[in-house]
N, C-alpha and C positions, 0 to 999 in steps of 0.2 A: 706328642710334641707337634705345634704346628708354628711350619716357618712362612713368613710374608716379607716377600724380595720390595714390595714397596713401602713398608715400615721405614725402611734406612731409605736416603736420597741417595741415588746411584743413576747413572746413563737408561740402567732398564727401565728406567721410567719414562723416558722419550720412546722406549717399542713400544710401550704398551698401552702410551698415550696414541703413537697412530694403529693401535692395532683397533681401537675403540673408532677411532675418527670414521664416521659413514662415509665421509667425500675418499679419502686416503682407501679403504677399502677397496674401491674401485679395482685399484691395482693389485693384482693377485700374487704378483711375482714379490710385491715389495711385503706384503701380506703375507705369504709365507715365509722369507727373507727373518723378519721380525719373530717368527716362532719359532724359526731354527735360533736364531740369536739367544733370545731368553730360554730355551730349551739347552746352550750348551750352560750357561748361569745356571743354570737349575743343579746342571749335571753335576757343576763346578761344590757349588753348597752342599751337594747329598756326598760329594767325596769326601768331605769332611769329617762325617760322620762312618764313614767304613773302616775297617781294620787296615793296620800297617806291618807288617817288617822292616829291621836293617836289612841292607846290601851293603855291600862294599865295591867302590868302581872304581879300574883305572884311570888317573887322568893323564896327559902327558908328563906333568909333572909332579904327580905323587897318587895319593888315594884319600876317597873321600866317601862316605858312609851317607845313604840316603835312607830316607823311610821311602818302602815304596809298597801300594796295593799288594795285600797278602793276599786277595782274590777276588778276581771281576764280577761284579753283578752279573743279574740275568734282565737284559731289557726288554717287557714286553707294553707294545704301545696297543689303542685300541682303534680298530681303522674307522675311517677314513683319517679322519682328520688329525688323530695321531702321526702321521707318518710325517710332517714336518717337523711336529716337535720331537722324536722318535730320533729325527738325524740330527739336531743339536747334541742329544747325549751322546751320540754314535761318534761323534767329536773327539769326544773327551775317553770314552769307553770305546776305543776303537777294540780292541779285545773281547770284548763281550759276547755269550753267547745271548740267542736275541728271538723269541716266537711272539705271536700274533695271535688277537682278538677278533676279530668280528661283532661287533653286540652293536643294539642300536633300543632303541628306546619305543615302547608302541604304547599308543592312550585308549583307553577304555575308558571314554568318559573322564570321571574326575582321578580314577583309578590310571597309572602307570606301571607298566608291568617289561622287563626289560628281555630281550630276545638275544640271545646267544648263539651266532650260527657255525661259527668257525672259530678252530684252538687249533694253534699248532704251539706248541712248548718245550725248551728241553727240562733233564733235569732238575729241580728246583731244591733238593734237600739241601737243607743248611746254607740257602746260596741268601745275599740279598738280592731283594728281588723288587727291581722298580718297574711301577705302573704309571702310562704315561697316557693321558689324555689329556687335553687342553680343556677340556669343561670340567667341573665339579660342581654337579648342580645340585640335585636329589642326594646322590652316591648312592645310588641303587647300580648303576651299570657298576662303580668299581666294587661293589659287596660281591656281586653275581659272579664277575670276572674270578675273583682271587678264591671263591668258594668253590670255585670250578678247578680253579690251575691249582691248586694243592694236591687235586688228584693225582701231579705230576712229582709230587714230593714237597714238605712242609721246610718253608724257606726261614730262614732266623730270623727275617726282619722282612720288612714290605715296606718301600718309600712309596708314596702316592705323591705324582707330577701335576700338576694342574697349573695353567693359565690363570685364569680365576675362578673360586671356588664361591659359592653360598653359604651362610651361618647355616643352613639347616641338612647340606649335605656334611656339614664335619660334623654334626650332631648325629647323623645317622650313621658315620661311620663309628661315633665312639660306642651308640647303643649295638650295633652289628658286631662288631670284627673283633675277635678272638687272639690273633694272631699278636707278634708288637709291629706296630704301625708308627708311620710318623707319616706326616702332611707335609708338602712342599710346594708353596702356589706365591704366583707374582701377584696377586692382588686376592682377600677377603671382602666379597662385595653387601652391598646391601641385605637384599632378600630375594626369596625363589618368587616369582608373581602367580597368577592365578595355572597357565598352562606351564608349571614348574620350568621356565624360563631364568636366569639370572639377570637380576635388576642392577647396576646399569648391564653389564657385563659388558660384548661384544658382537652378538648376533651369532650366528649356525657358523663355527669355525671350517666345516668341511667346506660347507657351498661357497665361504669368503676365500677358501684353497684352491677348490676345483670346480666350481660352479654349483648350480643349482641343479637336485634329483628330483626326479620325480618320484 
């Protein structure tokens, strides 16, 4: 299953219109601002899709039966540039337990090969389990990540968070991943370009968060 937040007309289409904008860019505050925003949307849609129980709650004036979370995801974002979208779910999932990626992407020529440097995780058996990064270009970083965090226990389900994504990384996730999977991205863009960049997409979301690395 893959869902697209720009498919239907909704306000997230004005973030995501300046998240694109190069002048708007500029401002980092307002740049991140916008990925917490559509990251707690995101959060919001993938609740959707998780288990529920009744409760039953007092109210002052009688009782009243909710469906409520039969149990928290596990949130793990991939850094850098995850950590804003990261705290849009943290929103909504304030209960969540929550570890962290490391991975970054290295080129060898026409060859992409993706580096994994740091895992921290908790349990993951039978949890769901969302992965959160703002790009989905290749989906070689999210194959590597969730082949790696299984080590930690095989989760029921994997929601994959993305900004915007590429036709050719959901195609490598459907050739890859074993697991059940669903996709979650504010926008399905064109195509990966020659240095598997996303076309239009929106540029390096780390260095538009926290500047430029060397």
């Amino acid at each position: 299953m893959t869902f697209i937040l720009n498919q239907v007309n909704s306000i997230a289409n004005s973030m995501l219109k300046e998240l694109r904008d190069k002048n708007l860019q500029q401002d980092r505050a307002r740049f991140r601002s916008n990925v917490e925003k559509l990251g707690s949307i995101l959060a919001y849609e993938i609740s959707k899709k998780l288990l529920y129980k009744r409760e039953e709650v007092q109210t002052p004036l009688g009782k009243s039966v909710i469906q409520v979370l039969s149990d928290q995801p596990v949130l793990i974002p991939v850094l850098r540039a995850g950590l804003p979208f990261f705290q849009g779910f943290q929103y909504f999932f304030d209960k969540a337990d929550s570890g962290f990626i490391g991975a970054y992407r290295k080129e060898n020529g026409e060859d992409i090969t993706i580096n994994l440097e740091y895992l921290a995780a908790p349990d993951l058996t039978g949890k769901d389990l969302i992965m959160i990064d703002p790009m989905l270009a290749t989906g070689k970083s999210f194959v590597k990540s969730i082949e790696t965090l299984i080590k930690h226990g095989k989760p029921q389900h994997v929601h994959i968070a993305s900004l915007v994504a590429a036709p050719e990384g959901i195609a490598y996730l459907k050739e890859k991943l074993t697991l059940p999977y669903s996709v979650y991205t504010c926008a399905l863009d064109e195509k990966l370009n020659a240095q598997s960049y996303i076309v239009p997409g929106l540029g390096d979301a780390g260095d538009l968060c926290y500047g430029e690395k060397r």
